[in-house]
C-alpha positions in Angstrom: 17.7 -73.0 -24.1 17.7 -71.9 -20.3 20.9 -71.0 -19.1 22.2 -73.6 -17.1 22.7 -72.9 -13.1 26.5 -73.1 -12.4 25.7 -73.2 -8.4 23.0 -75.6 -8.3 25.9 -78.6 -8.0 27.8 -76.5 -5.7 24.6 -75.5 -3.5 23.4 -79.9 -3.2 27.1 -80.3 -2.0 27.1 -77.8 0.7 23.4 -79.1 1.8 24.5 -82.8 1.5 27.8 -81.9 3.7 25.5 -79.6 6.4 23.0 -82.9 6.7 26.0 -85.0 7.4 27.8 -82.6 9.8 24.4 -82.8 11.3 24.3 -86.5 11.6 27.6 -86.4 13.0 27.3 -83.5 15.6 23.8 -86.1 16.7 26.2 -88.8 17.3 28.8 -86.7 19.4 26.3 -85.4 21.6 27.2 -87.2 25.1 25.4 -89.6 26.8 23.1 -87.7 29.5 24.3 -89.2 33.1 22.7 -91.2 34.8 20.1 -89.4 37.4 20.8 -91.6 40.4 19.1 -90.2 43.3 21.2 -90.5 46.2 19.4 -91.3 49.6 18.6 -88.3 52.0 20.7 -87.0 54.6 17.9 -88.4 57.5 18.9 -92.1 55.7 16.1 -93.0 53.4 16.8 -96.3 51.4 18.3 -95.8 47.8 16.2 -96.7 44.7 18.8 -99.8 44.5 17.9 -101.0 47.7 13.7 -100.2 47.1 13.2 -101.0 43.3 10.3 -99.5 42.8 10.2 -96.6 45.3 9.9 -92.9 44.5 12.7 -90.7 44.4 13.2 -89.6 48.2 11.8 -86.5 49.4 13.7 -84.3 51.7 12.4 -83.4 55.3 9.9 -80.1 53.8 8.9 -82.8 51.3 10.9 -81.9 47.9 12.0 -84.3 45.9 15.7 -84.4 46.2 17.6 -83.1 43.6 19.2 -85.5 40.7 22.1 -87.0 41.2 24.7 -88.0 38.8 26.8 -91.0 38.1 29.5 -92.8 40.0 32.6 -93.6 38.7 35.8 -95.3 40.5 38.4 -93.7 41.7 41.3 -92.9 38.9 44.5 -93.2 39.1 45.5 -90.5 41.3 47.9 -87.2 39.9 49.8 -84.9 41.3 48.0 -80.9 42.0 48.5 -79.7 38.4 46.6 -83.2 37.6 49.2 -85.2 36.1 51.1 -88.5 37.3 54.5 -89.1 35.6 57.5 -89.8 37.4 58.5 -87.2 39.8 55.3 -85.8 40.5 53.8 -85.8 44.2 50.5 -87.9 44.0 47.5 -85.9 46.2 44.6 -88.2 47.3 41.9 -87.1 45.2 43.5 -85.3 42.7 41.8 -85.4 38.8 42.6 -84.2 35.8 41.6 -80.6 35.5 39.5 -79.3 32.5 37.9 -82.4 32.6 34.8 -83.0 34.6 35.3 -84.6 38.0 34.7 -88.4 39.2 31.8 -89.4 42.1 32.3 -91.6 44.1 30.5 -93.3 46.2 32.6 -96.1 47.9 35.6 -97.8 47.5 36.0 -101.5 46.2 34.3 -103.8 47.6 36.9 -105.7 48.5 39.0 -106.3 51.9 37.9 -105.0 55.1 38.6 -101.5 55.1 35.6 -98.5 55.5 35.9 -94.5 55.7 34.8 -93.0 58.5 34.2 -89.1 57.5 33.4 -86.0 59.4 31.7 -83.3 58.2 32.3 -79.7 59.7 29.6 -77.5 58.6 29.6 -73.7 58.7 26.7 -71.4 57.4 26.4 -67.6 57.6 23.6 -68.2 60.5 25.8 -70.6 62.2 28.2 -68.2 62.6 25.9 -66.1 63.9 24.4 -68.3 66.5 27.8 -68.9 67.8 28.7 -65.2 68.1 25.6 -64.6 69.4 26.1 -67.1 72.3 23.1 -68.7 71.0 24.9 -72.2 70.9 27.8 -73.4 72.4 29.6 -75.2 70.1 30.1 -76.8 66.3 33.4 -78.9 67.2 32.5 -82.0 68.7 35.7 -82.3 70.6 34.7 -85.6 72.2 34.7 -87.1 68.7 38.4 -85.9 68.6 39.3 -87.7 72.3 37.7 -91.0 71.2 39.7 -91.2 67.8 42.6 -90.1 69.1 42.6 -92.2 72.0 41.8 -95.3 69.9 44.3 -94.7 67.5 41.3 -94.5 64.7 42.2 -92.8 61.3 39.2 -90.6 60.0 39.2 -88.2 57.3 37.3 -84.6 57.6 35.1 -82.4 55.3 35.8 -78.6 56.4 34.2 -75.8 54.9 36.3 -72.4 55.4 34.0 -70.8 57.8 34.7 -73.6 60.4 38.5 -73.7 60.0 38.0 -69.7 60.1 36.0 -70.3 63.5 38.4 -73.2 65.1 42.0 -73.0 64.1 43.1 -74.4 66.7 40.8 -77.4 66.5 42.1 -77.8 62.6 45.4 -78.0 63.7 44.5 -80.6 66.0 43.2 -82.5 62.8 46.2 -81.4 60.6 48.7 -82.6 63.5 47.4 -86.3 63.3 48.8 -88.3 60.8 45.7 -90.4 61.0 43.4 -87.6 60.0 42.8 -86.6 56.3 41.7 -83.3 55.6 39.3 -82.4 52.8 37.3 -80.0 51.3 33.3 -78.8 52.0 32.9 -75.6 50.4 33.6 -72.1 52.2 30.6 -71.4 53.4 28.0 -74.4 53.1 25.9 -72.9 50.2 23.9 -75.2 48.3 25.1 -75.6 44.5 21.6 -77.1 43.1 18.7 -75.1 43.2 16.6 -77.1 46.2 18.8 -78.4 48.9 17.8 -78.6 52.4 16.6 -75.0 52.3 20.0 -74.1 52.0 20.5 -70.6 50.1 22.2 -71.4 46.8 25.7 -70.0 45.7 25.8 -68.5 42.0 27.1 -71.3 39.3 29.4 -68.4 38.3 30.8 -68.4 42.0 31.1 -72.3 43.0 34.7 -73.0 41.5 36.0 -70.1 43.0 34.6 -71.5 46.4 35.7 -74.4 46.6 39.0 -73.3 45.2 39.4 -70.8 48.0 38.3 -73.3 50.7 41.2 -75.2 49.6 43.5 -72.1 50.2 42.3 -71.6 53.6 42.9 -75.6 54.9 46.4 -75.6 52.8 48.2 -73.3 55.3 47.7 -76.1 58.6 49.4 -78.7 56.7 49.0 -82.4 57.5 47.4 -84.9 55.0 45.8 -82.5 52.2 43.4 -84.0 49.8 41.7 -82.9 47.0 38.6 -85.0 47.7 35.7 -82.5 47.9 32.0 -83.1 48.7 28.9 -81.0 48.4 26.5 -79.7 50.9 23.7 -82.4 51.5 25.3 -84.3 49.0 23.3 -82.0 46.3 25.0 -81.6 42.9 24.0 -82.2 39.1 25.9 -81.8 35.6 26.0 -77.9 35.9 28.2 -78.1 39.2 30.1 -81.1 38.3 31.0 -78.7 35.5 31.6 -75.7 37.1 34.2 -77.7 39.3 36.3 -79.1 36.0 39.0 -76.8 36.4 40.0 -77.7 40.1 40.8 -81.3 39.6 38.8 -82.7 42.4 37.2 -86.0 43.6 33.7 -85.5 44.5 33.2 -87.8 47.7 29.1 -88.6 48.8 29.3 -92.1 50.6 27.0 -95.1 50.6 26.0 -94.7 54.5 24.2 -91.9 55.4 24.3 -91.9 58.9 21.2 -89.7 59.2 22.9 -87.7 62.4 22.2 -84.0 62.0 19.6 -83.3 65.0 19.1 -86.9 65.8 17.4 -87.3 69.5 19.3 -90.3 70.0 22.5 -92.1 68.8 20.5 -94.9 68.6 18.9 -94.7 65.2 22.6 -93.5 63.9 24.2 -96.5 64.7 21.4 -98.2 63.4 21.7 -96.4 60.2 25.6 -97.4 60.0 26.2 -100.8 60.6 23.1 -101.9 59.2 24.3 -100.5 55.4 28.1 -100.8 56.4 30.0 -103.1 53.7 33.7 -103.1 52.9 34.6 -100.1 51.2 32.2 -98.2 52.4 32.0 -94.4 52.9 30.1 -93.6 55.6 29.0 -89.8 56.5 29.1 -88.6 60.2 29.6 -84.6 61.6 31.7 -83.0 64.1 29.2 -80.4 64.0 28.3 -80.5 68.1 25.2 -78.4 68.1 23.5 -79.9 65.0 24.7 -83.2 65.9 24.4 -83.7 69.9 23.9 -87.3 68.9 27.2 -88.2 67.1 30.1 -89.2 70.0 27.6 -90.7 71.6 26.9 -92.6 68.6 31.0 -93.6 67.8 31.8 -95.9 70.5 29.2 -98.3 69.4 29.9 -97.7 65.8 33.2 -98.4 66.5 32.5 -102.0 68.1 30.1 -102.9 65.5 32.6 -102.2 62.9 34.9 -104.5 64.9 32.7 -107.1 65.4 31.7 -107.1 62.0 35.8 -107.6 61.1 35.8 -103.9 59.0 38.3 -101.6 60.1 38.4 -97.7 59.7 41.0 -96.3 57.5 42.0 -93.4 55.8 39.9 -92.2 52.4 42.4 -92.2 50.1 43.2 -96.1 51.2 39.5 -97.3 51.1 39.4 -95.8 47.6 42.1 -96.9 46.8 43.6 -100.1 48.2 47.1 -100.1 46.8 47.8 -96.6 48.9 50.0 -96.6 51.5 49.1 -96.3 54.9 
């Protein structure tokens, strides 16, 4: 009689257990996120608003890179990312290790909008301004006409402007309307095709954006730890790379389409005719690549009026039951 094979039960177990490990590990994969393409920085519609359309193209014609889910803003924690009694609550702040929120706009609800700045820097900028070759990225008039009406605002820096204009960051840290957030250090694209924009090394963007915040955190005023991307380009990777730093990655629902607009009458158009409570809407303080914008505010500002919304803080669109 043949020997009998003492493993054989032993070896159907282990392959039984592997095919169900297998089923299992299938199941726990997560759900990929959604790929919501967000509308170009010159203002194209969103797919929401043109069912149908394709994906927007940028300005050389390149489809703009995915997009990923929005989720609301969660209940906010202090810096290390937790919230129990005690702790100092930081707009913006998410729990690190844990990939970080997107958001879009606030609720729709009330008649509160964001108005945000961006402040741009690239390596060439810098250059252009050394080089006398332009005059000036800080669009001070933006800064006479909100402080004059009394108009709360919150601002995107990236380190190489606040490097550039200290003085002018002070300015924005001193006003205890302003909120100040974070853009990167140097305005380097984190997905592959942005704008023509060099890209920074996935290895390198947390430690980017962790040392922009380290040069804004000296000036004081209303810190944040809202954070938003060059041209509003990011996917899973980047999302990712950012888990550790507890941030709140800010786009915006109106694009106000003014980087190196001839007129400030297409970027008024572009705001108030998308504008909705809760909005988030996406201006720069960038003078030279934005001649447009203060020219642009004062009518944005009485539309907004007229229209009964009223410009508040970031942290109190997103979330209504902040403090002013």
């Amino acid at each position: 009689m043949p020997a009998k094979n003492s493993r054989a039960p032993l070896l159907a177990a282990v392959a039984a257990l592997a095919s169900l490990a297998g089923v299992v590990a299938l199941l726990a994969v997560p759900t990929p996120l959604r790929d919501d393409r967000h509308a170009s920085l010159a203002g194209l519609p969103t797919p929401s608003e043109t069912a149908g359309d394709p994906p927007a193209r940028d300005s050389r014609g390149q489809t703009e890179p995915p997009r990923t889910e929005r989720t609301e803003q969660s209940p906010t924690p202090d810096r290390a990312g937790s919230s129990g009694p005690g702790t100092t609550a930081v707009p913006g702040a998410s729990r690190p290790g844990t990939r970080p929120p997107v958001v879009d706009h606030g609720p729709r609800t009330g008649n509160r909008v964001a108005l945000t700045f961006d402040a741009d820097m690239t390596d060439a900028m810098r250059h252009q301004l050394r080089s006398g070759a332009v005059r000036s990225y800080a669009n001070l008039a933006i800064l006479d006409r909100l402080e004059r009406e009394r108009v709360p605002a919150t601002f995107f820096l990236t380190g190489k402007w606040v490097e550039e204009y200290p003085d002018v960051t002070r300015r924005l840290a001193a006003n205890p309307r302003f909120e100040l957030a974070n853009h990167t250090y140097g305005h380097l694209a984190f997905t592959s095709a942005c704008y023509g924009l060099p890209a920074i090394p996935r290895r390198r963007m947390a430690d980017d954006v962790a040392r922009t915040f380290d040069v804004i955190a000296p000036y004081g005023g209303r810190q944040t730890r809202y954070f938003r991307f060059p041209g509003l380009c990011h996917d899973r990777a980047a999302l990712t790379e950012l888990a550790p730093l507890g941030v709140t990655v800010v786009d915006g629902d109106v694009i106000s389409g003014d980087p190196f607009a001839k007129s400030w009458r297409p970027i008024v158009d572009a705001v108030l005719s998308r504008v909705r409570p809760g909005s988030v809407v996406v201006l720069h303080v960038t003078e030279a690549n934005a001649a447009m914008t203060d020219e642009a505010l004062p009518h944005i500002l009485a539309g907004l009026a007229a229209r009964g919304l009223s410009p508040a803080p970031l942290s109190e669109v997103l979330d209504p039951s902040r403090p002013g």
